[in-house]
Structures are given as C-alpha cells and as structure tokens.
N, CA, C and O atoms as CSV, one atom per row, in Angstrom:
chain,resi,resn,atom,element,x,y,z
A,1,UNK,N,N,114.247,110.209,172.227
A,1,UNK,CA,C,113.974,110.760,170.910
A,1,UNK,C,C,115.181,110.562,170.016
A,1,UNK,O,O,116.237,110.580,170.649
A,2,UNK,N,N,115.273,110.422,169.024
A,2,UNK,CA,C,115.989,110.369,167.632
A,2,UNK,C,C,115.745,111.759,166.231
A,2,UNK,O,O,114.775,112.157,165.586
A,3,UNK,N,N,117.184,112.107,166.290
A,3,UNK,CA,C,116.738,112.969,165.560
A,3,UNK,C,C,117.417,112.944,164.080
A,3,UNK,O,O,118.636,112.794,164.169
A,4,UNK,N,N,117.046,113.030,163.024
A,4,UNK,CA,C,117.872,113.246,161.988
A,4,UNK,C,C,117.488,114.422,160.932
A,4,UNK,O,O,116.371,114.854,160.646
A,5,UNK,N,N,118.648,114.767,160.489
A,5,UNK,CA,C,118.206,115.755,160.096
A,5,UNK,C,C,118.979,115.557,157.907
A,5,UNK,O,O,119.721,114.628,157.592
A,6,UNK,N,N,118.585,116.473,157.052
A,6,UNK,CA,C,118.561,116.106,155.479
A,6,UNK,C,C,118.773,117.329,154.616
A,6,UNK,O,O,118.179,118.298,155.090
A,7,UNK,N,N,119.248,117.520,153.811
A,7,UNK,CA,C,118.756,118.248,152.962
A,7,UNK,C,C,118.418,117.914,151.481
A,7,UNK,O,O,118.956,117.049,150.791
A,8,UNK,N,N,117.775,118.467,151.253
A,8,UNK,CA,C,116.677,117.618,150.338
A,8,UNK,C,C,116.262,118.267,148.870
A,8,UNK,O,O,115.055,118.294,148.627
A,9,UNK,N,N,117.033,118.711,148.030
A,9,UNK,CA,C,116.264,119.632,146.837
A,9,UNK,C,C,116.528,121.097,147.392
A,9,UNK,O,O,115.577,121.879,147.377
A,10,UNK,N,N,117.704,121.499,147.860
A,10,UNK,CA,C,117.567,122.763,148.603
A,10,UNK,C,C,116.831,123.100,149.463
A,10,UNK,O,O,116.735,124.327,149.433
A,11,UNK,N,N,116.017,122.504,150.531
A,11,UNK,CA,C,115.592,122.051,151.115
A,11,UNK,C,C,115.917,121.744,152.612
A,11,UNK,O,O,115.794,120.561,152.930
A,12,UNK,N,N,116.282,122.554,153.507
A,12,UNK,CA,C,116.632,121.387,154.931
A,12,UNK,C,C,114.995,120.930,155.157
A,12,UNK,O,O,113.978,121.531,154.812
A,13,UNK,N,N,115.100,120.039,155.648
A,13,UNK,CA,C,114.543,118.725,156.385
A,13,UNK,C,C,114.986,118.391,157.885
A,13,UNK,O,O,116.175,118.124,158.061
A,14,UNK,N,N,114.327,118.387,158.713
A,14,UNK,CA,C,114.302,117.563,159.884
A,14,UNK,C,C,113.692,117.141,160.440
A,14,UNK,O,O,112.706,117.761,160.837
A,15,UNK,N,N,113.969,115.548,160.875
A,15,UNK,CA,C,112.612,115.316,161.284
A,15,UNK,C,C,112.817,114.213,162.669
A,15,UNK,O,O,114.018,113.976,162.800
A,16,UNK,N,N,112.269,113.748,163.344
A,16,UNK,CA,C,112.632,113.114,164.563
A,16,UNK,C,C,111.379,112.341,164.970
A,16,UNK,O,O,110.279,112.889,164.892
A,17,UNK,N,N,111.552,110.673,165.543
A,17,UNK,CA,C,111.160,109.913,165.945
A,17,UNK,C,C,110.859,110.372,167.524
A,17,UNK,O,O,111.595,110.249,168.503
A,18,UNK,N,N,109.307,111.036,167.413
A,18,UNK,CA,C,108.975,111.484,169.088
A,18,UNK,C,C,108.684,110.119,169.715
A,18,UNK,O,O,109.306,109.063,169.606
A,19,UNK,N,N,107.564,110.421,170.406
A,19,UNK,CA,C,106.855,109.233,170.985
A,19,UNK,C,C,106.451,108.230,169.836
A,19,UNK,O,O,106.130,108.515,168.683
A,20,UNK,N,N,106.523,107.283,170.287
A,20,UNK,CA,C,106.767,105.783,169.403
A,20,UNK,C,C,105.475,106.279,168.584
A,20,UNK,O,O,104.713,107.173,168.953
A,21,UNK,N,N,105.365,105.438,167.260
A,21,UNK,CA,C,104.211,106.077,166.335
A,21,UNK,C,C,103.931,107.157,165.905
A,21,UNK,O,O,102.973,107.453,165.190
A,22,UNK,N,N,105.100,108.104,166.486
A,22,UNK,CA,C,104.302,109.820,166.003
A,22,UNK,C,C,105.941,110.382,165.175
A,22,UNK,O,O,106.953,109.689,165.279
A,23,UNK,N,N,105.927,111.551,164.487
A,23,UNK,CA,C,107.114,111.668,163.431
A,23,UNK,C,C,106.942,113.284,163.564
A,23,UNK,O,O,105.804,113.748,163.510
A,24,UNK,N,N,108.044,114.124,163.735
A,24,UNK,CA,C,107.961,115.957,163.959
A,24,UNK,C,C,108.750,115.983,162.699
A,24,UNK,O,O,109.751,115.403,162.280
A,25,UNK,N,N,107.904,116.891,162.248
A,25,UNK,CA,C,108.846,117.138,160.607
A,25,UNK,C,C,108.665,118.583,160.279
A,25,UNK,O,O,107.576,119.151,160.189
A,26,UNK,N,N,109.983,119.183,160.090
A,26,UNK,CA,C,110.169,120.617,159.938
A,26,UNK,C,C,110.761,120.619,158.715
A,26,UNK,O,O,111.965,120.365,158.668
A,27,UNK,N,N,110.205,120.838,157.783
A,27,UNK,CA,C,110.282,121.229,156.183
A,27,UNK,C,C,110.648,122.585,156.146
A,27,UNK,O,O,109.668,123.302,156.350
A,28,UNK,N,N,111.890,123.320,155.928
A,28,UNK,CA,C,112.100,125.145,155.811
A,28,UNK,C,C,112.076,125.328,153.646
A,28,UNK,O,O,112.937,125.399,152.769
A,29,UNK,N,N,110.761,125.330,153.694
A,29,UNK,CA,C,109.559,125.280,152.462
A,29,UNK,C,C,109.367,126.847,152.162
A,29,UNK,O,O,108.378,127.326,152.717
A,30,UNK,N,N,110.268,127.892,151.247
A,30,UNK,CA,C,110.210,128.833,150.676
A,30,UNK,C,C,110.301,129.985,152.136
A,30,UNK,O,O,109.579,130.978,152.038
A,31,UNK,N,N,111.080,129.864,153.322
A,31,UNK,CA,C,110.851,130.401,154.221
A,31,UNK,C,C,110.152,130.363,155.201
A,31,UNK,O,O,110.161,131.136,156.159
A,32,UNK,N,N,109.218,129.062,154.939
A,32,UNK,CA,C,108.007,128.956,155.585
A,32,UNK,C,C,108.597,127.486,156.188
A,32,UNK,O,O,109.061,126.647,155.416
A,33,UNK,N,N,108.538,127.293,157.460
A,33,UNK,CA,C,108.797,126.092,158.435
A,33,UNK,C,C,108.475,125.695,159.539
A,33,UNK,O,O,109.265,125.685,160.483
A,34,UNK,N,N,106.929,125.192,159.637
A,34,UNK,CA,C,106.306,124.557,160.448
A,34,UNK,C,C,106.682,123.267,160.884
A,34,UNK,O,O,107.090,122.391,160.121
A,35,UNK,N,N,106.537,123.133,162.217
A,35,UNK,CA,C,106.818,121.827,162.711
A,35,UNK,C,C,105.587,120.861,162.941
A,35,UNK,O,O,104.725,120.913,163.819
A,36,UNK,N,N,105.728,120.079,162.035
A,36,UNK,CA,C,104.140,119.336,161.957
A,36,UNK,C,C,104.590,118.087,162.435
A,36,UNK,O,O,105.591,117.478,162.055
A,37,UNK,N,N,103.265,117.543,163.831
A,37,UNK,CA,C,103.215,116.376,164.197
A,37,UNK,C,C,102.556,115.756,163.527
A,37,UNK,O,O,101.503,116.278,163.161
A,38,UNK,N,N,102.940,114.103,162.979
A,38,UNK,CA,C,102.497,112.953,162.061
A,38,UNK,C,C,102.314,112.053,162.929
A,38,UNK,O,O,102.943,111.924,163.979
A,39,UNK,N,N,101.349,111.316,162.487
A,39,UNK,CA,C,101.170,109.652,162.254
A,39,UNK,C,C,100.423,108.830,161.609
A,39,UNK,O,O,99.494,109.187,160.885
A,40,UNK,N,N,100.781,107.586,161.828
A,40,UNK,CA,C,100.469,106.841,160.388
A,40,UNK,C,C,98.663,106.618,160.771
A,40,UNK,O,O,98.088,106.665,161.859
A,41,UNK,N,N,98.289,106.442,159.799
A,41,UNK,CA,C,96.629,106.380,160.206
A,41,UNK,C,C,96.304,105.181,160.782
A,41,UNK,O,O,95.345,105.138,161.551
A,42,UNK,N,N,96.890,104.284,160.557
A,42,UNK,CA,C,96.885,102.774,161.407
A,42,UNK,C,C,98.216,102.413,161.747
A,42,UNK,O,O,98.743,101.378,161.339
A,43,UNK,N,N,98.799,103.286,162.522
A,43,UNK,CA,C,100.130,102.919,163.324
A,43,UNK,C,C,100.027,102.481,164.483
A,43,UNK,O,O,99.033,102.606,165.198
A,44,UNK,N,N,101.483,101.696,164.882
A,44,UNK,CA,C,101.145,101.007,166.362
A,44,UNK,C,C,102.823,101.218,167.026
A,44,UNK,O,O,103.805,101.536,166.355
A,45,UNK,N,N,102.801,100.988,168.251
A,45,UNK,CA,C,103.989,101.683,168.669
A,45,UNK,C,C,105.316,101.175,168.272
A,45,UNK,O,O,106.212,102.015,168.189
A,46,UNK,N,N,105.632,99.778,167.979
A,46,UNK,CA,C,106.853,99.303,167.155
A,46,UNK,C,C,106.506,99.187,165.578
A,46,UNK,O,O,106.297,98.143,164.961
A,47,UNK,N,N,106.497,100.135,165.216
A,47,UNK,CA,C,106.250,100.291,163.579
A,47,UNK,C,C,107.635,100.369,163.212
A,47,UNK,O,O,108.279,99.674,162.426
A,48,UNK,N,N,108.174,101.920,164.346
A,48,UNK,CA,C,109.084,102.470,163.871
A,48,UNK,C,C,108.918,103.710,162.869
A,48,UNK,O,O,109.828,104.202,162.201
A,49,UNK,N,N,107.446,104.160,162.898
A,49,UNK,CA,C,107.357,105.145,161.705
A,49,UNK,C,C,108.438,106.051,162.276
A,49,UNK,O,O,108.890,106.256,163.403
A,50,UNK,N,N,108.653,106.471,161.163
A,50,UNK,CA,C,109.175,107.704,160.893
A,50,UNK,C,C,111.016,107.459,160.812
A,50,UNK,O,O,111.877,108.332,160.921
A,51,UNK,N,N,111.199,106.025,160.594
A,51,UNK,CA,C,112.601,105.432,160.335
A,51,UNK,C,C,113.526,105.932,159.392
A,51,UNK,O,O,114.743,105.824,159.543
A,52,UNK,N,N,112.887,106.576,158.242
A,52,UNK,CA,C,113.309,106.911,157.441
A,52,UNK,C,C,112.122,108.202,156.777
A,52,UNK,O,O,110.915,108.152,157.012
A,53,UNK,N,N,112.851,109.403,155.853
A,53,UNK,CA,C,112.084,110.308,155.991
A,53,UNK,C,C,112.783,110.734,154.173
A,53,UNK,O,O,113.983,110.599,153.930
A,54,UNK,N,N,111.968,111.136,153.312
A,54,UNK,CA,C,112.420,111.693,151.939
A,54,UNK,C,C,111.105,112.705,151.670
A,54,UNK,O,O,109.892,112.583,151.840
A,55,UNK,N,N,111.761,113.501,151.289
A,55,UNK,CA,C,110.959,115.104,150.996
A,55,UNK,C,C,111.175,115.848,149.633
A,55,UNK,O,O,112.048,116.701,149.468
A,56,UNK,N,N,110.050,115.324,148.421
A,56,UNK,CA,C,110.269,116.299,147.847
A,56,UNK,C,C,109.027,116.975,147.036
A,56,UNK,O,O,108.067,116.378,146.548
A,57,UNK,N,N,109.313,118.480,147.018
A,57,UNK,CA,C,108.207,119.672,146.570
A,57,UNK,C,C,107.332,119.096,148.269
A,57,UNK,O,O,107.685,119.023,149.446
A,58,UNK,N,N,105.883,118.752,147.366
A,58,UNK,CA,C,104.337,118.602,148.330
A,58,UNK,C,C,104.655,117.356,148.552
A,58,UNK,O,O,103.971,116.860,149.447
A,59,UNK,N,N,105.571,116.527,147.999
A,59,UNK,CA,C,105.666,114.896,149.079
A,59,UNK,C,C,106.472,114.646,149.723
A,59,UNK,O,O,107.662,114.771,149.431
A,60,UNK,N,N,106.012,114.213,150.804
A,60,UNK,CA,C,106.982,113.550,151.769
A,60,UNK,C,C,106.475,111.693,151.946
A,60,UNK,O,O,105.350,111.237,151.744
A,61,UNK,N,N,107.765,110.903,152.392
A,61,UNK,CA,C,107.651,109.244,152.197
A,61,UNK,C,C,108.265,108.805,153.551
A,61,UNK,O,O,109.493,108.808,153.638
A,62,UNK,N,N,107.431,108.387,154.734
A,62,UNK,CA,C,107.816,108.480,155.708
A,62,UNK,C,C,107.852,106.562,155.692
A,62,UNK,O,O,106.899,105.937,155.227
A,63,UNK,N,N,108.980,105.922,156.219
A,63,UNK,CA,C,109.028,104.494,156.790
A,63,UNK,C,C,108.805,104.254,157.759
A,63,UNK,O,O,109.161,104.954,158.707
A,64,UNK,N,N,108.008,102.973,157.892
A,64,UNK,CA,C,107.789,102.193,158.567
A,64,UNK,C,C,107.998,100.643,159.019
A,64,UNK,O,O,107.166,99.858,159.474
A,65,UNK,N,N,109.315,100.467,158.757
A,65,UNK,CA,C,109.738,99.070,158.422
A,65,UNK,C,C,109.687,98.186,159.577
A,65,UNK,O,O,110.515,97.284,159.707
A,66,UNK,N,N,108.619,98.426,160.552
A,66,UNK,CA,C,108.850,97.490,161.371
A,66,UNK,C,C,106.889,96.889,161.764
A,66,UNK,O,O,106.446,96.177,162.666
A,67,UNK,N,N,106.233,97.565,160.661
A,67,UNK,CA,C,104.847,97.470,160.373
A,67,UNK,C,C,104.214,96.382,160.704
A,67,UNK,O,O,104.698,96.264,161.829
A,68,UNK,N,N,103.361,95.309,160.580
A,68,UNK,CA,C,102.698,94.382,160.259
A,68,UNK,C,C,101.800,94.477,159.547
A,68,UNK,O,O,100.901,95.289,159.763
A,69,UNK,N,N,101.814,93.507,158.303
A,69,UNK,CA,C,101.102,93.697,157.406
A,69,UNK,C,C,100.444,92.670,157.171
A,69,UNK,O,O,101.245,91.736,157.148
A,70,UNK,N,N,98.637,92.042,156.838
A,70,UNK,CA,C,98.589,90.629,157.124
A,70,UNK,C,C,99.271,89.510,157.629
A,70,UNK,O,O,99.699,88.489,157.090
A,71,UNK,N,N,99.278,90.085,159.218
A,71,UNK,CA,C,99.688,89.231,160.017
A,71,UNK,C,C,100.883,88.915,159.973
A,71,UNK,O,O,101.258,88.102,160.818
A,72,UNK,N,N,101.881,89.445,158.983
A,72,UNK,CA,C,103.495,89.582,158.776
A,72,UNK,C,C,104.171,90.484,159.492
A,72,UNK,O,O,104.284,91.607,159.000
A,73,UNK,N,N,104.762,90.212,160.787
A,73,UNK,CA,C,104.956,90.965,161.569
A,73,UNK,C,C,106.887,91.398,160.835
A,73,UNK,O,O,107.780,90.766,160.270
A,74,UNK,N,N,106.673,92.747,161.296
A,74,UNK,CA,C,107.936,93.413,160.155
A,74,UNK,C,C,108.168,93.060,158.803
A,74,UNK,O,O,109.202,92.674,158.257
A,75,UNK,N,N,107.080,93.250,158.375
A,75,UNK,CA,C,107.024,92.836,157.165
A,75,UNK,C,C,107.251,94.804,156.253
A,75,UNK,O,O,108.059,94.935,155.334
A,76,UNK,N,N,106.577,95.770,156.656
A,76,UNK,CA,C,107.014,97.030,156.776
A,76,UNK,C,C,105.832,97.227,155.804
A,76,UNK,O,O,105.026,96.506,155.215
A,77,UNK,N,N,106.187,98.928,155.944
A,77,UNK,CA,C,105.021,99.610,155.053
A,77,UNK,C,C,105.547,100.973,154.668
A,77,UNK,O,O,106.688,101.134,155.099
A,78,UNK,N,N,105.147,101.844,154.096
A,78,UNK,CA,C,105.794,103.713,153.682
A,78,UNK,C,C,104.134,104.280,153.467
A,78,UNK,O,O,103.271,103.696,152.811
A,79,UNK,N,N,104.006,105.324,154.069
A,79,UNK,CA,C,103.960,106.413,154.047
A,79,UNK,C,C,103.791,107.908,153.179
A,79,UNK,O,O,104.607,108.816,153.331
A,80,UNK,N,N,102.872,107.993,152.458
A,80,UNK,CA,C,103.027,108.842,151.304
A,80,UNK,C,C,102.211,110.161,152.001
A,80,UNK,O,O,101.002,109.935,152.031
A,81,UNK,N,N,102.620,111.627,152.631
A,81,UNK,CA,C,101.902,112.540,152.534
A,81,UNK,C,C,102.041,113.433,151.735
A,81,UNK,O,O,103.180,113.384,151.270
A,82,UNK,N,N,101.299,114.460,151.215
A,82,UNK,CA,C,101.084,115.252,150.508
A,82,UNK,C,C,100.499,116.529,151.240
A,82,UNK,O,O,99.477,116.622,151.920
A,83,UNK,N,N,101.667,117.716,150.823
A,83,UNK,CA,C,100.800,118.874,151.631
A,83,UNK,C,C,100.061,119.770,150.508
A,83,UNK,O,O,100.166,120.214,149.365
A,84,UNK,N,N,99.362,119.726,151.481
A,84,UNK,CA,C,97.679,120.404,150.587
A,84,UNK,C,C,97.283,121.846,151.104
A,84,UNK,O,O,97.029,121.909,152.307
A,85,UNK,N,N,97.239,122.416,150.744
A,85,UNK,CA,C,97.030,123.766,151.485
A,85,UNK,C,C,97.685,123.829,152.895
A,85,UNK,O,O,97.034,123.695,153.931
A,86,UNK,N,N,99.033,124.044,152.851
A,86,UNK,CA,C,99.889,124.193,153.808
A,86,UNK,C,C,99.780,123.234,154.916
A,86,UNK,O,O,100.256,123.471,156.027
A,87,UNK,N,N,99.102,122.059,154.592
A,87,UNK,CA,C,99.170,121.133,155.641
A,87,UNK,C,C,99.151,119.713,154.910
A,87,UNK,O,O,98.543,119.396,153.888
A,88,UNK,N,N,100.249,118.712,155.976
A,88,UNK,CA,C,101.006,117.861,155.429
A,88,UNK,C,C,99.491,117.010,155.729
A,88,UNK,O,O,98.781,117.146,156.725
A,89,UNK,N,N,99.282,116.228,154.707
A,89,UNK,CA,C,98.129,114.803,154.828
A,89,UNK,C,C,98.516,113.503,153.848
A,89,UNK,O,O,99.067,113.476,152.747
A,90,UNK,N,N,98.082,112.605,154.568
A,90,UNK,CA,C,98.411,111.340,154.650
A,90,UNK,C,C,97.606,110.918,153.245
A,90,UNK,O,O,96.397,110.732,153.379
A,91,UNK,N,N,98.100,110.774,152.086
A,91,UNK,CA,C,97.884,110.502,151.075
A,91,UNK,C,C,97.317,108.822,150.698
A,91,UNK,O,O,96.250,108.427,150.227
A,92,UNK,N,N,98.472,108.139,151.111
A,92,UNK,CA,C,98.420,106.567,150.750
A,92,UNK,C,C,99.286,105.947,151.658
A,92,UNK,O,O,100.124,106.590,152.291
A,93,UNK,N,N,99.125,104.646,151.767
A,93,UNK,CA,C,99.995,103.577,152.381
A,93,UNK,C,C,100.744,103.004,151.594
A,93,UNK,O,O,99.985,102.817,150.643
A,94,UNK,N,N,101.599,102.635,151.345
A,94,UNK,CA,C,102.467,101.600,150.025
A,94,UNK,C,C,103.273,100.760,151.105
A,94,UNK,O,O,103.944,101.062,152.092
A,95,UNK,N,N,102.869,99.441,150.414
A,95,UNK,CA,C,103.718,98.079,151.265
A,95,UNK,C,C,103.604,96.833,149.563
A,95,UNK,O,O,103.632,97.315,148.431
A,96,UNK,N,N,103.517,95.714,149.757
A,96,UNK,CA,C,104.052,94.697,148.995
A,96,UNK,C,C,103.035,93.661,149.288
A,96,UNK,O,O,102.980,93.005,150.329
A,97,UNK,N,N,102.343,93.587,148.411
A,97,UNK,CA,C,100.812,92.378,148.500
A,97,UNK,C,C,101.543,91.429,148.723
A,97,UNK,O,O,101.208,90.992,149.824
A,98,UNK,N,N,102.580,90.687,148.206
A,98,UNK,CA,C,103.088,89.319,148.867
A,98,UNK,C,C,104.584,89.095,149.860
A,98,UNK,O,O,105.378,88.171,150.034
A,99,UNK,N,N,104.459,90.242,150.272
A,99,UNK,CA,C,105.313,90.808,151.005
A,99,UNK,C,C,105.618,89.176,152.533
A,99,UNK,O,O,104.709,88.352,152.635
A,100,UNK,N,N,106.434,89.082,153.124
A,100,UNK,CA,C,106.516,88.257,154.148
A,100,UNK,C,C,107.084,88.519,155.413
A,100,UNK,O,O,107.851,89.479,155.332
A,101,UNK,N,N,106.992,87.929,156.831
A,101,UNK,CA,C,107.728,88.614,158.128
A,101,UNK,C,C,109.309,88.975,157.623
A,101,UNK,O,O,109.864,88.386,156.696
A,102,UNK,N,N,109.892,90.018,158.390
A,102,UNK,CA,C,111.086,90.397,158.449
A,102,UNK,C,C,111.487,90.890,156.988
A,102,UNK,O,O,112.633,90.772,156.553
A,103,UNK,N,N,110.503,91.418,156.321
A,103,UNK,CA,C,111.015,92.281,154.828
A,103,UNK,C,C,111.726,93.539,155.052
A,103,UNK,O,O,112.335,94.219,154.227
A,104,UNK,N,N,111.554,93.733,156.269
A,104,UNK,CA,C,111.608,95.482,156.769
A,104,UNK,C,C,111.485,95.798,155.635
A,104,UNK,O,O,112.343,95.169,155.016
A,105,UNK,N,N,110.623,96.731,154.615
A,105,UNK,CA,C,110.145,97.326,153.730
A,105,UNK,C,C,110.527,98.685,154.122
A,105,UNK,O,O,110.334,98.929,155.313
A,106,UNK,N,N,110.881,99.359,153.615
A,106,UNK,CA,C,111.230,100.968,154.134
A,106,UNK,C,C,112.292,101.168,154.809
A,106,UNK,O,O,112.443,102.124,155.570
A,107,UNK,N,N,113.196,100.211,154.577
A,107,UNK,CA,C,114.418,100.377,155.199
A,107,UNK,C,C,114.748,101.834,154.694
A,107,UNK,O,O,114.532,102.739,155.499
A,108,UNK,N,N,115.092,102.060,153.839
A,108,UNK,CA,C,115.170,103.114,152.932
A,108,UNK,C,C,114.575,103.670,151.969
A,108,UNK,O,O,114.401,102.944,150.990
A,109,UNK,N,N,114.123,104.928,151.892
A,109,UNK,CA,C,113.302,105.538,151.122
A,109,UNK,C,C,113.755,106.937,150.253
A,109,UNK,O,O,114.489,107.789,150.753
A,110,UNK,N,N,113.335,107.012,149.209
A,110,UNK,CA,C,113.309,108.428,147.841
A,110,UNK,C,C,112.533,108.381,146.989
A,110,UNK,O,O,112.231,107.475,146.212
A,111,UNK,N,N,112.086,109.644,147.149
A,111,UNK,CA,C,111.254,110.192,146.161
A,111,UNK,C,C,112.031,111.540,145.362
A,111,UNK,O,O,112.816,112.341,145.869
A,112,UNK,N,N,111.402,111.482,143.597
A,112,UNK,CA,C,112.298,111.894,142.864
A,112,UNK,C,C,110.777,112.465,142.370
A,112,UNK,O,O,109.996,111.515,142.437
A,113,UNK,N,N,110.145,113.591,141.936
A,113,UNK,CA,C,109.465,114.013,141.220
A,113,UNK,C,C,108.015,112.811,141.576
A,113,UNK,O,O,107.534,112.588,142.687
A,114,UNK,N,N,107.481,112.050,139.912
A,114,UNK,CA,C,106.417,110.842,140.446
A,114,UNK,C,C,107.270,109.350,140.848
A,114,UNK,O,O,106.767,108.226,140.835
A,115,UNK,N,N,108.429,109.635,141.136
A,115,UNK,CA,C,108.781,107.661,141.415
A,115,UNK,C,C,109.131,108.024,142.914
A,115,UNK,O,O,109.586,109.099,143.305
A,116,UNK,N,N,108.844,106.967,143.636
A,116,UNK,CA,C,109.255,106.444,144.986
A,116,UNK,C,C,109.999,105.565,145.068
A,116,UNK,O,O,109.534,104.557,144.537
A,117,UNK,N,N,111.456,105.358,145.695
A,117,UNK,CA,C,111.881,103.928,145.661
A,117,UNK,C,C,112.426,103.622,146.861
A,117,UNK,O,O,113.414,104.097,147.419
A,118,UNK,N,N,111.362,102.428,147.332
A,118,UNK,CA,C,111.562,101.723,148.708
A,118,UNK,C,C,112.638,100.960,148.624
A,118,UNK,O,O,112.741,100.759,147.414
A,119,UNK,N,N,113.752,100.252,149.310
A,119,UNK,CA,C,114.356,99.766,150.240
A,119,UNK,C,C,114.095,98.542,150.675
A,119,UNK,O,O,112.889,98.704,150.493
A,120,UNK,N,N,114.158,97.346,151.131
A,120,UNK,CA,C,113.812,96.337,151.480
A,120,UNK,C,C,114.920,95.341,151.789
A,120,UNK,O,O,115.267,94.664,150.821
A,121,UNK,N,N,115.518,95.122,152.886
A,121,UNK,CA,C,116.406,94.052,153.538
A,121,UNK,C,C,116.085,93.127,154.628
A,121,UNK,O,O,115.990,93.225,155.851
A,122,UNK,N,N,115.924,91.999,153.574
A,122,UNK,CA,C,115.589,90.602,154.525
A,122,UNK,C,C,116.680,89.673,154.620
A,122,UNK,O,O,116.365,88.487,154.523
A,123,UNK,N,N,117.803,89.929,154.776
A,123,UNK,CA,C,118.638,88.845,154.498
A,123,UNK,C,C,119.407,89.434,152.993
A,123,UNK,O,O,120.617,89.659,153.009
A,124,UNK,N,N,118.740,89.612,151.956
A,124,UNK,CA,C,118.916,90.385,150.919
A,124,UNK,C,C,118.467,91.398,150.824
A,124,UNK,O,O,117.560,91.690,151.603
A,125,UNK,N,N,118.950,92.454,149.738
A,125,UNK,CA,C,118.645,93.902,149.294
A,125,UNK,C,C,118.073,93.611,148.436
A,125,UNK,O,O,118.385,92.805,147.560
A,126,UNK,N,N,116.349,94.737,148.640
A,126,UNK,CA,C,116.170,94.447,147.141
A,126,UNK,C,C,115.411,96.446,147.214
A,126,UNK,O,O,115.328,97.160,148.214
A,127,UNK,N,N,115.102,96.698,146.121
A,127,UNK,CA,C,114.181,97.846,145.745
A,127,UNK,C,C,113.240,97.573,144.720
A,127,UNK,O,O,113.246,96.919,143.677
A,128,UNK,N,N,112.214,98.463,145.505
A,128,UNK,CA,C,111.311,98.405,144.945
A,128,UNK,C,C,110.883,99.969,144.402
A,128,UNK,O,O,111.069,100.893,145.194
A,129,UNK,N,N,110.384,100.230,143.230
A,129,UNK,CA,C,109.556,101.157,142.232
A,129,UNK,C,C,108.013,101.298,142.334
A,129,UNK,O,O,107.173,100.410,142.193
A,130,UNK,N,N,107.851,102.470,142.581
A,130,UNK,CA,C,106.540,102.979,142.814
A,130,UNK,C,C,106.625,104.321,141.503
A,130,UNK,O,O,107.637,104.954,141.201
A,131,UNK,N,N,105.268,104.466,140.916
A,131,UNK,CA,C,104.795,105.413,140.086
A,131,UNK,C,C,103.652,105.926,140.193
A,131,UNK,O,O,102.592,105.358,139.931
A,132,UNK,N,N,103.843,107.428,140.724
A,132,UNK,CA,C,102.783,108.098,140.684
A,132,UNK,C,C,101.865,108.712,138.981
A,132,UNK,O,O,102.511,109.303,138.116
A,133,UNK,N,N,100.400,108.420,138.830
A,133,UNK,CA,C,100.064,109.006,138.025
A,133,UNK,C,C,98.749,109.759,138.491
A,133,UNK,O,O,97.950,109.095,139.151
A,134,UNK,N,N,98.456,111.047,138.217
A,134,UNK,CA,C,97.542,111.852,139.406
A,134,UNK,C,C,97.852,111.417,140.880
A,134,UNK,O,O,99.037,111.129,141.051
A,135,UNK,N,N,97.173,111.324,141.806
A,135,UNK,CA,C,97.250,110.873,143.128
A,135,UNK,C,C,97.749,109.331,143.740
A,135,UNK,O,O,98.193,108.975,144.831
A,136,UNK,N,N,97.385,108.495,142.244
A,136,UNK,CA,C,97.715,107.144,142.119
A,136,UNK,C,C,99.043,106.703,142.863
A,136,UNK,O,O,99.814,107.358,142.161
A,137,UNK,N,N,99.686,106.210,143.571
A,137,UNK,CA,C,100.865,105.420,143.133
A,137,UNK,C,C,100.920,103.754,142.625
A,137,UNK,O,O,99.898,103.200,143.030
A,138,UNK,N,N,101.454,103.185,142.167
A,138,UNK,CA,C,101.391,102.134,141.656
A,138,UNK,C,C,102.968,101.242,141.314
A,138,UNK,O,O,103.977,101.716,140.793
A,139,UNK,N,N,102.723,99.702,141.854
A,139,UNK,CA,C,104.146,99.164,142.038
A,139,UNK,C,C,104.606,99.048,140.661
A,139,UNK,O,O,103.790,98.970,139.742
A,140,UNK,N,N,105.917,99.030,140.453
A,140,UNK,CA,C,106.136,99.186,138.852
A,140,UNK,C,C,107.171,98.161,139.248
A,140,UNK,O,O,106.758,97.164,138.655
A,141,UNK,N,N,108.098,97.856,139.793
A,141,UNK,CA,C,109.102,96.825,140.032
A,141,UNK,C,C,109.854,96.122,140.845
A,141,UNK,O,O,109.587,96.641,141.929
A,142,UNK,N,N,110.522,95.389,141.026
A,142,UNK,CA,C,111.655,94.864,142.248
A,142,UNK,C,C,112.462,94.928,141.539
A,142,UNK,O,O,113.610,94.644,141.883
C-alpha cells in the first residue's frame, strides 16, 4: 500500500493506493470523515488510479496516468467525483481525444473551484485546462 496524505482548503485529505484499481479516501469534511472505498468505473489493475488525489468542497480529481485509452496504452485518464448526499460518486472521466501512448495524463492534478488542471509528461511537460459549467467539464487548453 501507498499512502499519501494533503491538506487541501483547510481540509486534511488522505488517501492511499489499496489494492491495485481501488483508492481509500478520508476527507475530515466539517468534522465529518468517512473513509470511502473508490474505483474508477472502467479501471484495470495498472492504471495506477489513485496516483494522484486533489480535493476541493464536493470535488475530488483522482489520477490515473497509467490508463489506456483507445488502445494507447499509458496514455492516462482523471477522475472527477462529486459527493452528493454524503457520498463520494463518480461524476466524469477526463482524458485527451488525441491523446497518444506514454502521455501519462494525470501525472498531476488541481482543482480550484470550476477549473481542473491536469499534468501531462511525455518526454515534455505540458497542462492541460478543464472547465466546469453545471456538471459539464470541458477542455479549454494545453
């Protein structure tokens, strides 16, 4: 197991890489700190979910940079849940339509209010911009 731990918006955070594909995340959320087991809805055991972890308010942006994505193996993917009546759910997937092997996508991850900004090292650094509008997110840049 791997554990890391954050603080996040006043906020501790911890969260730890259990069994391959699955992510324990203890949010201490107004006094209230459940330890909720995750996984990705189409995860597989070298994803790596839960590589990286950003928490803020009702979202959390869990990585997966070791994903396959049309047949792009580590090409990576993130993770968007949203807790909804006291329970964390799997909102959206966000990865890179022309994304290619070895992007690791989610190297690094933050969320700030509605922007997300992924991480991405293939050889180069790059980031990428996500914008939430209602439930939406949507790529806004590299």
């Amino acid at each position: 197991m791997v554990y890391w731990s954050m603080i996040q918006k006043d906020k501790l955070c911890i969260y730890m890489m259990a069994a391959p594909g699955y992510l324990l995340l203890w949010v201490n959320d107004e006094g209230n700190a459940p330890l909720t087991k995750k996984q990705a809805s189409d995860g597989i055991t070298d994803d790596y979910f839960g590589f990286k972890v950003a928490v803020d308010g009702d979202y959390a942006v869990v990585s997966a940079p070791h994903a396959e994505i049309n047949n792009n193996q580590n090409q990576g993917a993130v993770y968007v849940f949203y807790k909804n009546n006291g329970e964390w759910q799997q909102q959206t997937k966000l990865y890179i339509n022309n994304g290619s092997e070895f992007d690791y996508f989610g190297y690094n991850v933050a969320i700030d209010g509605n922007h997300i900004v992924v991480g991405q090292i293939d050889g180069h650094k790059y980031v990428h911009v996500f914008e939430r509008t209602g439930s939406v997110w949507t790529y806004q840049q590299k």
